[in-house]
C-alpha positions as CSV (number, residue, x, y, z in Angstrom):
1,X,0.0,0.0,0.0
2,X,0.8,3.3,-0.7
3,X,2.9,5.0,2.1
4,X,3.5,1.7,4.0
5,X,7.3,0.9,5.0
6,X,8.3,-2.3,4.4
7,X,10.5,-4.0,6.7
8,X,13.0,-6.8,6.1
9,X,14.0,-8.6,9.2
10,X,17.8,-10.7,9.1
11,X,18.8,-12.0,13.1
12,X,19.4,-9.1,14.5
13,X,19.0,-5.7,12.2
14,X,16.6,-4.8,10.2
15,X,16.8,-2.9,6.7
16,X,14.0,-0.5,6.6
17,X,12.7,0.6,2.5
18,X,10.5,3.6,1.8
19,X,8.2,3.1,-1.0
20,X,8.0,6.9,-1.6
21,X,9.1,7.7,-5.5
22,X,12.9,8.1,-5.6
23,X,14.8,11.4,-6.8
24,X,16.0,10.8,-10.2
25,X,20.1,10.6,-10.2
26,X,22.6,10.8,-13.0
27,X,23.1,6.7,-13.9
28,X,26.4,5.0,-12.5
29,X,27.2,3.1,-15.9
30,X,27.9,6.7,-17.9
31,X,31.1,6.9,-19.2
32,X,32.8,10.2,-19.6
33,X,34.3,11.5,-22.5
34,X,37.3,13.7,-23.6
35,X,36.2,17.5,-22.5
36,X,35.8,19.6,-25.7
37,X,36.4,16.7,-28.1
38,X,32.7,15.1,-28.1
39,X,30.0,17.2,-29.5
40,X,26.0,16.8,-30.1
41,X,24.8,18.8,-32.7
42,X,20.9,19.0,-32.5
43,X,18.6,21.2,-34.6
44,X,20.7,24.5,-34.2
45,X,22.6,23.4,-31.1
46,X,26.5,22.4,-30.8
47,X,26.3,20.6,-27.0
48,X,29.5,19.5,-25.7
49,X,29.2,16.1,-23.9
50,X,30.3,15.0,-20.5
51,X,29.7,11.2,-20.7
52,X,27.2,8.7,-22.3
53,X,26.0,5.1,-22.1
54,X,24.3,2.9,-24.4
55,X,20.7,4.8,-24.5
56,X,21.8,8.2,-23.7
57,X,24.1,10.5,-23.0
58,X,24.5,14.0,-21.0
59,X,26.0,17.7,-22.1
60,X,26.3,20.8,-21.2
61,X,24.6,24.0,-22.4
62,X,24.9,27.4,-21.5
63,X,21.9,28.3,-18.5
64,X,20.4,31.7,-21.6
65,X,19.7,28.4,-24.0
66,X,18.0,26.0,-21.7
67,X,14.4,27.6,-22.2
68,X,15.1,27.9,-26.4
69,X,16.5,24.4,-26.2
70,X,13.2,23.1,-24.0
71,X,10.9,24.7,-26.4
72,X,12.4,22.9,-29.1
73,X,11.8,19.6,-27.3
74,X,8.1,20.8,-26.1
75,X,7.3,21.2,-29.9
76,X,9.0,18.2,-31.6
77,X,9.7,15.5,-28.6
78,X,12.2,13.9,-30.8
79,X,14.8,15.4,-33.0
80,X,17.4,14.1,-35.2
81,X,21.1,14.7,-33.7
82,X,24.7,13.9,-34.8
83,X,27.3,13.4,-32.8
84,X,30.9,14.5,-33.4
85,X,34.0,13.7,-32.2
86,X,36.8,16.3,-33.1
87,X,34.4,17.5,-36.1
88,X,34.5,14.0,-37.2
89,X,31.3,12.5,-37.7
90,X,30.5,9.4,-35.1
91,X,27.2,8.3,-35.3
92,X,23.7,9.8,-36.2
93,X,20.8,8.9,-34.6
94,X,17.5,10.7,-32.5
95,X,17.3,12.3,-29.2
96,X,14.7,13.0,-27.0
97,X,15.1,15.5,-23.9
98,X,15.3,13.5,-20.7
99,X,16.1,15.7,-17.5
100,X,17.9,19.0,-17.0
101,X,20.0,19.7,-13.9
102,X,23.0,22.5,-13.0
103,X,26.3,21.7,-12.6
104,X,27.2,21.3,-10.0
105,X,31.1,22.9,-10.5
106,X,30.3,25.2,-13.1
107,X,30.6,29.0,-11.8
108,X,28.4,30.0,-14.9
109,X,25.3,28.3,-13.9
110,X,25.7,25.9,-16.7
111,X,23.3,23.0,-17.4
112,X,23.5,19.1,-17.6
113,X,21.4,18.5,-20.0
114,X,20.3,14.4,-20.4
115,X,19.1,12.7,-23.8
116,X,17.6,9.8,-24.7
117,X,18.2,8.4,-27.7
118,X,15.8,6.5,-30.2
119,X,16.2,4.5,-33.3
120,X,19.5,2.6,-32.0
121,X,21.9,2.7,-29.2
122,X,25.4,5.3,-28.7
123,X,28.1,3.6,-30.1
124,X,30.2,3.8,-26.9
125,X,33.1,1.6,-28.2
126,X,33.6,3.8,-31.5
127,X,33.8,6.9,-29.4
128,X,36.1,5.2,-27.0
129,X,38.1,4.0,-30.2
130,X,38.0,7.6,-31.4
131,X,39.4,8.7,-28.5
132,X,42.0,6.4,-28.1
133,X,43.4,6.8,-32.0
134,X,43.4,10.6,-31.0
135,X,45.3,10.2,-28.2
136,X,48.0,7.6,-29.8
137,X,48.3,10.5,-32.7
138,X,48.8,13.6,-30.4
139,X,51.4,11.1,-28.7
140,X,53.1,10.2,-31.7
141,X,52.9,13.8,-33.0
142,X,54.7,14.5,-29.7
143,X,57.5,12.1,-29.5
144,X,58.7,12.6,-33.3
145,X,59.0,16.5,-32.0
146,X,61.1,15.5,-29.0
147,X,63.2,13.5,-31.4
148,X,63.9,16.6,-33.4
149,X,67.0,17.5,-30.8
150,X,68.4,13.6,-31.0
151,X,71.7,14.3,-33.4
152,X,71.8,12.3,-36.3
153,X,74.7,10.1,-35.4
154,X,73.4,8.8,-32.4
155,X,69.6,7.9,-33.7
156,X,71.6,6.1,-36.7
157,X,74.2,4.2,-33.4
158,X,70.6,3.2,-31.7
159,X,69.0,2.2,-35.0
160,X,71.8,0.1,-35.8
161,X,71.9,-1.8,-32.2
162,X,68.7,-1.8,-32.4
163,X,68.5,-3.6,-36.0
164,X,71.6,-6.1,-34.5
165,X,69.8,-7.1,-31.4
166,X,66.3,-7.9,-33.3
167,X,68.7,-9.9,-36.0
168,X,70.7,-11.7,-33.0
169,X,67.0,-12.5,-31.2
170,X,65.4,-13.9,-34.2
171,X,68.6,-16.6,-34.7
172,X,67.9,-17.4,-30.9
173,X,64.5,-18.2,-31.3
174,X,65.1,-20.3,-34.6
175,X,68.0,-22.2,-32.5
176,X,65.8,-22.6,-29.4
177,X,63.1,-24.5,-31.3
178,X,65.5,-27.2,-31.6
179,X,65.7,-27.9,-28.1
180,X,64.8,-31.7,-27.1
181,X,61.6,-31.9,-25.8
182,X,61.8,-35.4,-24.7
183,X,63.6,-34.2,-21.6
184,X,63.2,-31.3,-19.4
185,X,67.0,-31.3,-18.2
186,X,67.9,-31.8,-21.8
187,X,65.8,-29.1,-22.6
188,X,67.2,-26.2,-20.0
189,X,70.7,-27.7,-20.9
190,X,70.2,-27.1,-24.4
191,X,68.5,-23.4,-23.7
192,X,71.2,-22.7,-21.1
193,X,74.3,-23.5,-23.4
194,X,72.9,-21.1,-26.0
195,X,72.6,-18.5,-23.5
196,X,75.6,-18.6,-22.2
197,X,77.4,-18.5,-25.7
198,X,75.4,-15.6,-27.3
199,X,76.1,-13.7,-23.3
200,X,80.1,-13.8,-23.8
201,X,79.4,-12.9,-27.4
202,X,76.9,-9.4,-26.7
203,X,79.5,-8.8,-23.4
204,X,82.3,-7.9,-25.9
205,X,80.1,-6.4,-28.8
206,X,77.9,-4.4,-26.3
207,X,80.5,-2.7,-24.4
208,X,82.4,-1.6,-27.4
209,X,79.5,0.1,-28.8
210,X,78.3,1.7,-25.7
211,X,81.0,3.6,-25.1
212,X,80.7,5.7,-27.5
213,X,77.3,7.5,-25.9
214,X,79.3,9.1,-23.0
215,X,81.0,11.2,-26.2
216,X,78.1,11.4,-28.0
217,X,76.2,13.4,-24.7
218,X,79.3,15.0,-23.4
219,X,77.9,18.3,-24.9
220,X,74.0,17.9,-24.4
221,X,72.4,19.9,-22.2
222,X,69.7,18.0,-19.8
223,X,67.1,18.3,-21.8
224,X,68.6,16.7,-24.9
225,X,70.2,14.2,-22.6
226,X,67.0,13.1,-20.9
227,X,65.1,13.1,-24.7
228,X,68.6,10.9,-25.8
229,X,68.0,8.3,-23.1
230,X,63.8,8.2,-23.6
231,X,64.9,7.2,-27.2
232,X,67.0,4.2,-26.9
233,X,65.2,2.9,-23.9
234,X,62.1,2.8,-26.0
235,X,63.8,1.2,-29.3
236,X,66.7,-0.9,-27.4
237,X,64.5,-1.5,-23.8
238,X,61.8,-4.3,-24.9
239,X,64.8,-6.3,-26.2
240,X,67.0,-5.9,-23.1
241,X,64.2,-6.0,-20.9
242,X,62.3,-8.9,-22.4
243,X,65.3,-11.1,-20.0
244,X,64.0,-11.8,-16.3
245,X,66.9,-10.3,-14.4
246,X,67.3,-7.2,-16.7
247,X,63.5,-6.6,-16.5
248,X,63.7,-7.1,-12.6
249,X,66.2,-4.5,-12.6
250,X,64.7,-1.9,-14.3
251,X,61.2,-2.2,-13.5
252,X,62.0,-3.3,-9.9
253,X,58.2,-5.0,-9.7
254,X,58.7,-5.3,-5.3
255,X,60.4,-1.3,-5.3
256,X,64.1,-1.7,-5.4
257,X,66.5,-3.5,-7.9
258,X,68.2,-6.4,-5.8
259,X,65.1,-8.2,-5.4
């Protein structure tokens, strides 16, 4: 009955339920978007959006368009709508108005303004996928700028170890596929022979090689030093690393490297 409390009794507490209507809340399973990158553009309306889910999807709007943007809704319920992601069409589809609320951080008295949508669902993942590519892009853009102070000769000296340590690891791998697998022992003898010949053999190539980046960075300043190091860690490092001590080392999984 309308009013009543119901009451749920466990041992010794109970959990006590109103039945009185519940204030509508923003839904938990909203996912937010990149600010200013997603846009909704509906009837004459360019609405940034906060965060959407699978039927709908929130933005913000200036508080002097709320009432245009409500009469537009009062008079056509549903409207068409296109969503954008760095003027890059997403996914069209129709809206209707759903709730409007103020932000609650916005010092302009700006609007949340909910949507439902019709006629299909947000495509959430292309959005997400959006995102992502235009993230990887700004990051690439980035680190080929930061590579613009790397001299020549020592991109061509990490190239080339680079190219010689890919070349050494691929042999490896073709040799290590002959290993016996009849026998474990025989097996991690087999593995452990190879090691140890290809280590004496990259502990005098390496070394000689090496030494040349202390001349290379003897006239860098910290900057170009720090962008220097960045580089070959992140063209040499997956090679050197890919070995359990040298990745314990580096990565020092428990905080410190003599783990």
């Amino acid at each position: 009955m309308a009013g009543q409390v119901a009451r749920m009794k466990h041992e010794s507490f109970q959990i006590t339920e109103d039945s009185a209507p519940r204030k509508k809340i923003i839904r938990q399973d909203r996912t937010p978007v990149a600010q200013k990158k997603v846009f909704l553009q509906v009837g004459n309306y360019e609405i940034e959006v906060l965060n959407v889910s699978s039927f709908g999807l929130a933005g913000l709007v200036q508080e002097a368009k709320v009432p245009l943007l409500k009469a537009m809704f009062e008079q056509w319920k549903e409207m068409p709508g296109v969503i954008r992601f760095n003027n890059v069409e997403a996914q069209r589809l129709n809206v209707k108005l759903a709730r409007i609320e103020p932000h609650p951080q916005s010092v302009f008295n700006d609007q949340i303004v909910g949507f439902e949508v019709f006629g299909g669902t947000v495509a959430v993942d292309r959005l997400k996928a959006l995102e992502l590519s235009d993230e990887m892009l700004r990051d690439h853009t980035n680190t080929f700028k930061e590579m613009q102070v790397i001299p020549a000769a020592f991109k061509l000296m990490v190239f080339e170890m680079k190219g010689w340590l890919t070349f050494l690891k691929e042999k490896i791998d073709t040799i290590e596929k002959m290993a016996p697998v009849d026998n474990a022992d025989d097996n991690s003898d087999f593995k452990q022979t190879i090691a140890e010949s290809v280590s004496e053999h990259i502990g005098m190539v390496i070394p000689q090689k090496y030494q040349d980046i202390p001349k290379m960075m003897a006239d860098m300043d910290d900057k170009t030093v720090a962008t220097c190091t960045k580089f070959i860690r992140s063209q040499i490092g997956p090679l050197v690393y890919g070995a359990p001590f040298a990745n314990r080392a580096f990565y020092k999984p428990r905080g410190y490297a003599g783990d």
